[in-house]
N, C-alpha and C positions, 0 to 999 in steps of 0.2 A: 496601431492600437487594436486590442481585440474587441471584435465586433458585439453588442449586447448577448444578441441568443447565443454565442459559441461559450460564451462564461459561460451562461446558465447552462447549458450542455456540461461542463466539462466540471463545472465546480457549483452544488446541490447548495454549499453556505449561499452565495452570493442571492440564492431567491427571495430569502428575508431580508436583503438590506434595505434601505430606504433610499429613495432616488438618488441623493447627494453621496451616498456612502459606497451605492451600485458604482457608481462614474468616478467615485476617487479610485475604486478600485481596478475599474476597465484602464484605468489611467498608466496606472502604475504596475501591469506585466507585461513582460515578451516574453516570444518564445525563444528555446532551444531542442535544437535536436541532436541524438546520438545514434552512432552503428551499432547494431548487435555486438554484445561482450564490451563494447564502450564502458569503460571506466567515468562515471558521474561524479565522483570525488572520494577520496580517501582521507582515511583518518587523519586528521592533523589539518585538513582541507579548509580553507575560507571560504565559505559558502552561504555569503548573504542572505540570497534570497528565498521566502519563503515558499514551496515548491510543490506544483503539483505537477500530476502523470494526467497529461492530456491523451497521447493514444501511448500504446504500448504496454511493458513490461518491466516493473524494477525489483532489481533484489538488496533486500538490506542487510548486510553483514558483519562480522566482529570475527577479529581475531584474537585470540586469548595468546599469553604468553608464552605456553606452552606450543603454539603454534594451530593450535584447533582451532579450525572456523566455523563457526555456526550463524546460520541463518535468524536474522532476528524477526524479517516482515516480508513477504512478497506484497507490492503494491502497482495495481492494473488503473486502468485509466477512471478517473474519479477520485483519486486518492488523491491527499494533501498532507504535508508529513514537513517537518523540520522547526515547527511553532516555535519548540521551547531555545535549541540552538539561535534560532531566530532573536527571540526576548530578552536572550544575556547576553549576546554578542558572543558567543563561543567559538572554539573549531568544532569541525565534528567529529564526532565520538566512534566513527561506522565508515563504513564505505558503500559505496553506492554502484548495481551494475547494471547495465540497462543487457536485459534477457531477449530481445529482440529491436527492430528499430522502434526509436522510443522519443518523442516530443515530448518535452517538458515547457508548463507555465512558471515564470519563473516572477513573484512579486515582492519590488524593492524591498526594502527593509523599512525603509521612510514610509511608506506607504502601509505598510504590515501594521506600524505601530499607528500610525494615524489611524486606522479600523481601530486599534485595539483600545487606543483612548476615547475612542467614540462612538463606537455601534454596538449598542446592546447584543444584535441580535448577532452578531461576528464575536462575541465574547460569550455569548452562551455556547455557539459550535464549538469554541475553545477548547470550553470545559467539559463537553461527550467527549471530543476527541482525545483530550489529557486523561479521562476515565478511563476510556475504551480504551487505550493505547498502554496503559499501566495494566490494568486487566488482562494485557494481551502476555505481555513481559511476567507479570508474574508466573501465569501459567504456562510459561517457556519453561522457568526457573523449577517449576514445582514438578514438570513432567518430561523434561529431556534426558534424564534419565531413565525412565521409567516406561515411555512411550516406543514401539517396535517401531521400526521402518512403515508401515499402515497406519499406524497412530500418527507419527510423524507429516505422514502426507494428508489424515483427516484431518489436522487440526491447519496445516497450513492453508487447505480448501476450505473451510469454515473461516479464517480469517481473510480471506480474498474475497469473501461473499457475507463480511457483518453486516449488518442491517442498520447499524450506527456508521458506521466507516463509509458504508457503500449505498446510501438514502433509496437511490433507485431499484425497481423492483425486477430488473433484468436478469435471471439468475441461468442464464447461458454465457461458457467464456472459452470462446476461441484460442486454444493451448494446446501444444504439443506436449506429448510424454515428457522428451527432453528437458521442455521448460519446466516442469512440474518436480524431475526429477530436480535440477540445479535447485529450484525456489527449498525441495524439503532434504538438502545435502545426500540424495542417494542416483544412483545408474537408471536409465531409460527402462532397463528391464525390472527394475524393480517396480519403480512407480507404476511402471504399467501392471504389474501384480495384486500390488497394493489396491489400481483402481479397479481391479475385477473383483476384491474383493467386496470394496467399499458399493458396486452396483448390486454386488448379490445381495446385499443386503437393504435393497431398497435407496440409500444415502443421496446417490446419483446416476445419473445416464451417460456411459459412452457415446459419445455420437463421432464424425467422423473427421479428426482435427477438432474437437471440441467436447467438453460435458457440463451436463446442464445435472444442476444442484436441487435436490428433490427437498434435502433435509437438512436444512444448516446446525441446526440446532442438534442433530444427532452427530454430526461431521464433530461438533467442537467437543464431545460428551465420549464419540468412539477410546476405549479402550485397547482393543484388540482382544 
């Protein structure tokens, strides 16, 4: 069973719950872990549970019929993501790739919905997250067209670093170019372009294997 403080480390919801609601929930996950480029589930996948990025690195993606993939969410540790699959019993809709080695919290389904019938306060994180997360999707929709390779990478570094998504106020993230490139679908050398651009303008800091986020709110606004 996962030990009290490692939840509250890895999952910001569980700090409002109430005692009884804290311990059904420590109750009801384990862990998993995957290799780098590990395949987390593919479309069409039965995947219970509902799931969070304890340490690591996930890419969430779609393939369209025409064969294009695009990236729907890069999600770092902290994140929690799979709710509404979760709520209807569904497959899923995405595929899932863990971008470096990747532990995931994984909690039952019985257990998901027992929170969801009974803690307030696990039913309010819900509803930010189904906000944020439609907010997030829409303006995929409205700007992937529209957004350059820069754009593309400010907005996926702005959604790795929401302030709803991501409660804590840690805004340094240990990432390679590489990763950064897979998470916004372009080459090493671009993204690393991309991020000299997005420093010169203040946005963020290089640092060495890592960059620390100055401006999230301009990262998600960047045009190009």
């Amino acid at each position: 069973m996962i030990l009290p403080d490692e939840l509250k480390r890895i999952a910001a919801w569980s700090r409002d719950l109430r005692e009884e609601e804290f311990e059904e929930a420590r109750r009801g996950i384990s862990f998993r872990s995957y290799g780098k480029g590990a395949h987390i589930c593919h479309v069409g996948d039965r995947l219970e549970a509902w799931t969070g990025v304890a340490e690591g690195l996930v890419k969430m993606s779609t393939t369209s019929k025409t064969g294009k993939a695009a990236t729907l969410a890069g999600m770092r540790a902290g994140a929690w993501f799979g709710e509404g699959t979760v709520i209807k019993g569904e497959l899923r809709r995405y595929e899932l790739v863990a971008l470096r080695e990747t532990r995931l919290a994984l909690m039952r389904r019985q257990t998901f919905l027992w929170l969801f019938e009974h803690s307030a306060a696990f039913n309010r994180f819900l509803v930010h997250q189904f906000n944020e997360r439609l907010a997030q999707f829409i303006a995929l929709a409205e700007t992937e067209r529209t957004l350059d390779s820069t754009g593309r990478l400010a907005r996926n570094l702005a959604w790795l670093f929401n302030p709803t998504l991501y409660p804590d106020e840690d805004r340094t993230l240990e990432v390679s170019q590489e990763e950064l490139g897979l998470l916004a679908g372009m080459s090493r050398q671009v993204a690393n372009q991309g991020l000299s651009r997005l420093a010169a303008l203040g946005l963020l800091e290089i640092g060495h294997g890592s960059i620390t986020i100055r401006d999230v709110e301009g990262l998600a606004r960047y045009e190009g």
